[in-house]
N, C-alpha and C positions, 0 to 999 in steps of 0.2 A: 228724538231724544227721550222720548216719554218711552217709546218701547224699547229700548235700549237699556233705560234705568227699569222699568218692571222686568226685563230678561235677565238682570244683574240680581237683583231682588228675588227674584224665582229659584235662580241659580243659588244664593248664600244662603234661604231657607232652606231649600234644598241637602245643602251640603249640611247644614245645623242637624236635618234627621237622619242623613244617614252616618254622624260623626259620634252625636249621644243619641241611639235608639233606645238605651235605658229611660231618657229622661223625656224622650216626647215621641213615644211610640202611636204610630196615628193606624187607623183601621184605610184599605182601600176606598169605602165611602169618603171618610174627612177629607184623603188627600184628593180627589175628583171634587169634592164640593170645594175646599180651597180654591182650585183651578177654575169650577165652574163659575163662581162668586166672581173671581177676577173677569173673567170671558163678558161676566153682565156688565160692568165698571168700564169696559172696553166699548162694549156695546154702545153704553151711555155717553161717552165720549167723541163715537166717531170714528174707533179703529176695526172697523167691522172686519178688516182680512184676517187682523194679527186674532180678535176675537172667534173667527170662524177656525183656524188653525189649534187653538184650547181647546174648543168643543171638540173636534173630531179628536185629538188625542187622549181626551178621557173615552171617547167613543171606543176606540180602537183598545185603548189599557185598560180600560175601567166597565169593561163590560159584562151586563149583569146585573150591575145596582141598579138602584133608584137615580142615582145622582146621573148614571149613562143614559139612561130614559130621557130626565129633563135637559139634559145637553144634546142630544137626538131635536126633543121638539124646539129649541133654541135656535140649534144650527138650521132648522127645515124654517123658523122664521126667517131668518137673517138672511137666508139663499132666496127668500120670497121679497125683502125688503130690496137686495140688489138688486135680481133681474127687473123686479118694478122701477126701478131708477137708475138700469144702467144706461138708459140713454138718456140724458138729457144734455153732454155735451155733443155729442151726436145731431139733436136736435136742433139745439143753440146754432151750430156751427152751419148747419143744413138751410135753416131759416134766413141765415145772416145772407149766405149764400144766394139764396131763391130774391131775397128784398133786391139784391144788386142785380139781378138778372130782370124785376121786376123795374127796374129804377133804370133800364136800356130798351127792355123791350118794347113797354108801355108809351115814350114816345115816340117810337121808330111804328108803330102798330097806326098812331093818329097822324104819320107824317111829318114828325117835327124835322127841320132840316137845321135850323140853328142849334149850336150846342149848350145854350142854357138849361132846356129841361132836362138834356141826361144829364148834365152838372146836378140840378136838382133832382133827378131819377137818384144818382148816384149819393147823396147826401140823404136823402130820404127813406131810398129802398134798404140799405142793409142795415140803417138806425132803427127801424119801428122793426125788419125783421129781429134783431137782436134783442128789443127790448119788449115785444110781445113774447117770443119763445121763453126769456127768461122769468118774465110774469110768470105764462102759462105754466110751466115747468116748478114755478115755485109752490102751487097751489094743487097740483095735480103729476104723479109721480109717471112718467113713461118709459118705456122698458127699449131694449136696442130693436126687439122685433118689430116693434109698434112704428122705431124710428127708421128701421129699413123699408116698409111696405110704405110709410106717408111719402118717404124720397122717392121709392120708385116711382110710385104712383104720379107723381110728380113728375119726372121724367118720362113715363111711359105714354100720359097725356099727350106731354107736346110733342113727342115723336110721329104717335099717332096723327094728330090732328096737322102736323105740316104733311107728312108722306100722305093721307085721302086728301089732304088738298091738291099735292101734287097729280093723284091718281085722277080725279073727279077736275080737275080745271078750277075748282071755286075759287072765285072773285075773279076772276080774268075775263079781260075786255074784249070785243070781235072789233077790229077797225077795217073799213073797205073803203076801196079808192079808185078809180076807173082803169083800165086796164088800156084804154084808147082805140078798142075795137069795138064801144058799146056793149062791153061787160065788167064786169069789177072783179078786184083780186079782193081777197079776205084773208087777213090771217087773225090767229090772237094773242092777246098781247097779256104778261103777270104786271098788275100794277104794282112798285115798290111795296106797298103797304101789306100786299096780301100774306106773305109769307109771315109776317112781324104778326099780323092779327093772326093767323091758324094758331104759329106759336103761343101766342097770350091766352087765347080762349081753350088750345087743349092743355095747358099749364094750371091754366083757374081750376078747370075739371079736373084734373089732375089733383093738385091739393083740395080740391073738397072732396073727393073719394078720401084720400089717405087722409082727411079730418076724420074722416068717419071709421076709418077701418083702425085708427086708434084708438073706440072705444070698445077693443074685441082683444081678446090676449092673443098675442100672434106669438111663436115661439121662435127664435131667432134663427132657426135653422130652417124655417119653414118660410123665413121671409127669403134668405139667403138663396134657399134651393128656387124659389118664385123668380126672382132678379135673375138667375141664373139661365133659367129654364126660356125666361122672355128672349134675352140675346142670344143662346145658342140657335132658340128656335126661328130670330132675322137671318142670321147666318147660313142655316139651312136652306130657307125661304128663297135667301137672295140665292144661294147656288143653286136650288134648283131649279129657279128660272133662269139663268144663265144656259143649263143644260139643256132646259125646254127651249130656251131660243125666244124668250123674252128680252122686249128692250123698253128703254124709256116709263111712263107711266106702268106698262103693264109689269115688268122687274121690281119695282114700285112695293107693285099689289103683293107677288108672292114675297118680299122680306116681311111687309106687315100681315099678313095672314099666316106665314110661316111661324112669327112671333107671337102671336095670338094663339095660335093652336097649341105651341108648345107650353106656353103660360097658363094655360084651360088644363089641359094635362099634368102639371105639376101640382093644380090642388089636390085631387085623389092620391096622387105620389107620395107627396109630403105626410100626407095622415097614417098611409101605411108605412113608411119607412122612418118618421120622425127624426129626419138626421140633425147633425150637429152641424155649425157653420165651419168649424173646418174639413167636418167630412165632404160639405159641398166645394168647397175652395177644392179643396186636392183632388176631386173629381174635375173637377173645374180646369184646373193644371196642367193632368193629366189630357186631358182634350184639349187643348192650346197646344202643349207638346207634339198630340199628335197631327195638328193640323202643320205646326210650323217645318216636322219633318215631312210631312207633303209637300211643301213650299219649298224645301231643299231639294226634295227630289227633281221638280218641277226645275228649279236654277241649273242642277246638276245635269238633268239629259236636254237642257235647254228646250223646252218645249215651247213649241210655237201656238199650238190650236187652243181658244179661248178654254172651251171646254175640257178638254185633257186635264188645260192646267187650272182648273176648278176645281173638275172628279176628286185628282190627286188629293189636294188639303183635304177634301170635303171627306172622303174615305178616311184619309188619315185621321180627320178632331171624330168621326163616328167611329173607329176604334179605340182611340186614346178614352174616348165619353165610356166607352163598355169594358172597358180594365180596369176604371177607374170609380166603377160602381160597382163592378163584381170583387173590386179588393174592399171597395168600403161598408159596403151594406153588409149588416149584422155585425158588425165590429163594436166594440162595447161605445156607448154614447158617452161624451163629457159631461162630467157630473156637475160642472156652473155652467150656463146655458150663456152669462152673459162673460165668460174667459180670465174672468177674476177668480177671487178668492187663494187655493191651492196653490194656483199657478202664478200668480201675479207674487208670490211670497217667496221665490224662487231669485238663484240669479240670472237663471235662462229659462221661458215657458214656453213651450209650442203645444198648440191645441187649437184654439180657437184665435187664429192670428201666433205669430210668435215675438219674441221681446225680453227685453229684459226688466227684472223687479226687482225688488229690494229683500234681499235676506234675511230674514226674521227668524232670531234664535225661536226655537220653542223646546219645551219639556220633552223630554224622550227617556229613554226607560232602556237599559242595557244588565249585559249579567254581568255578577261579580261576587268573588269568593264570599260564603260568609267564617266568621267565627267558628262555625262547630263542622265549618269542611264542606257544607252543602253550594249549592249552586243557587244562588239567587238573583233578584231584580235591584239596581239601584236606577235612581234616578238621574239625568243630567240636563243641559241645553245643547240641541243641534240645531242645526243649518241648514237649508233647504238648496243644493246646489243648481240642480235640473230638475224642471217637472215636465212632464211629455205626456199626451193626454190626444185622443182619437174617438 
């Protein structure tokens, strides 16, 4: 309501100077300062989108003055105050998440067999996760990149730490029992608990790296491209042990070193190419597509031999991955890192994610006759229908 009535408000001054320009004739500066003045009143409030949209259009109209200068350093604030805080529901939600998974793992990890302590895992883990993230988050601003590398890292832990335990046997028992010829049979055996504990212990490890790599600015497209780079690079892994004629433990080994390798790799990447997270997503896409039309192929000439119908996908998502870097890379980067701003003022944004926003008149500036026959500028409010951003 509030933007609604200042877009009303904007509009009738508006219309007041271009009706008597005899009687409140204003210079380019006053009317950018007008707008800018409002932008900071925005600022101070809380409407940082509708405020970031003023600055850029005196940017755009009013360029030149002084008044476009200080609405430059405004906007380059304001774009610094978001991406510092566009994650904390991100966070929030992440944390709440991790407590509940905490609050099952934790006694399945000690053995619990009755279900009171996950009743209590489950009452306890996503309560303290919700309301420590929300402290923390109150007191300390974190940004989506900060809150993609903590999750990963989270995730890539426990992945880690179950699959070497699978590879390496840890914690698993030898039992031997006579065979009745005066020799013993051996085998060995996963006690329930092992797998519950690798989980717990590469989880822990897990969020204490990603504690730690939140106090590093991570740019959102650089965490995006890292998560990406980790999975494409299991998927590799596991295919091309499949083709090597790996099984069991050892298939194992190549998904997690496949993934390792490709995640080692994507640091150096990310610093030369600085992508945007939807240039990663749509490369991303683009390699899913092309694996899924390998899997059709694979349906369609019915293929029988393990490997064939591996190659297939595994050819197919490594072309779709190289059409869909060779269309993205160099391509102009989005200019909010965290998908807001521009595009969220929109009634449709695709850019980083797509969605619908909320339409926000702003000031615009159109020609129109004047009195002595020349061509001039007047002022009005427009609409923001589509924003589309790469």
């Amino acid at each position: 309501m509030r933007r609604l009535c200042f877009a009303l408000s904007c509009a009738v001054l508006m219309l007041a100077f271009s009706v008597r320009p005899a009687v409140a004739q204003l210079t380019r500066s006053d009317s950018a300062a007008v707008l800018v003045d409002a932008a900071k009143r925005l600022q101070a409030e809380g409407e940082r989108d509708f405020a970031a949209d003023l600055l850029r259009y005196v940017i755009r109209w009013y360029g030149g003055t002084p008044v476009a200068a200080e609405a430059a350093a405004l906007l380059e604030a304001t774009d610094r105050a978001r991406v510092a805080g566009s994650g904390r529901t991100a966070f929030v939600v992440s944390n709440t998440l991790i407590g509940a998974w905490l609050g099952v793992v934790v006694p399945a990890a000690f053995g619990a067999d009755d279900s009171p302590p996950y009743g209590a895992g489950l009452l306890l883990g996503p309560t303290a996760g919700l309301a420590g993230s929300l402290t923390y988050t109150r007191k300390r601003p974190i940004s989506s990149g900060q809150v993609r590398a903590y999750t990963f890292s989270f995730m890539w832990g426990s992945w880690q730490a179950a699959g070497w335990r699978e590879v390496f046997s840890i914690g698993d028992t030898e039992s031997c029992f006579p065979d009745g010829i005066g020799g013993e049979i051996c085998f060995e055996e996963t006690p329930d608990t092992a797998p519950w504990a690798a989980l717990l212990v590469g989880g822990l490890v897990g969020l204490g790296t990603g504690a730690v790599m939140t106090g590093f600015d991570i740019p959102p497209g650089d965490g995006a491209l890292a998560n990406d780079a980790a999975w494409w690079g299991t998927w590799f892994g596991l295919a091309g042990g499949v083709l090597a004629g790996a099984e069991n433990e050892s298939l194992a080994a190549w998904a997690l070193l496949g993934g390792n390798g490709l995640l080692l790799s994507s640091i150096p990447l990310a610093r030369a190419w600085r992508p945007s997270v939807g240039q990663v997503r749509l490369v991303s896409i683009v390699g899913i597509a092309g694996g899924l039309a390998g899997l059709g192929i694979d349906l369609i000439a019915e293929v029988d031999d393990d490997k064939t119908g591996v190659a297939i996908p595994l050819v197919g998502s490594a072309i779709g991955l190289a059409i869909g870097a060779a269309a993205m890379v160099g391509r102009e980067q989005s200019s909010s890192p965290s998908g807001g701003g521009e595009g969220a003022s929109a009634l449709f944004h695709f850019g980083d994610g797509a969605g619908f926003g909320t339409p926000i008149p702003v000031p615009v500036s159109y020609p129109a006759l004047q009195r002595d026959g020349s061509i001039g500028q007047r002022p009005g409010i427009g609409v923001r229908v589509v924003s589309v951003r790469f």
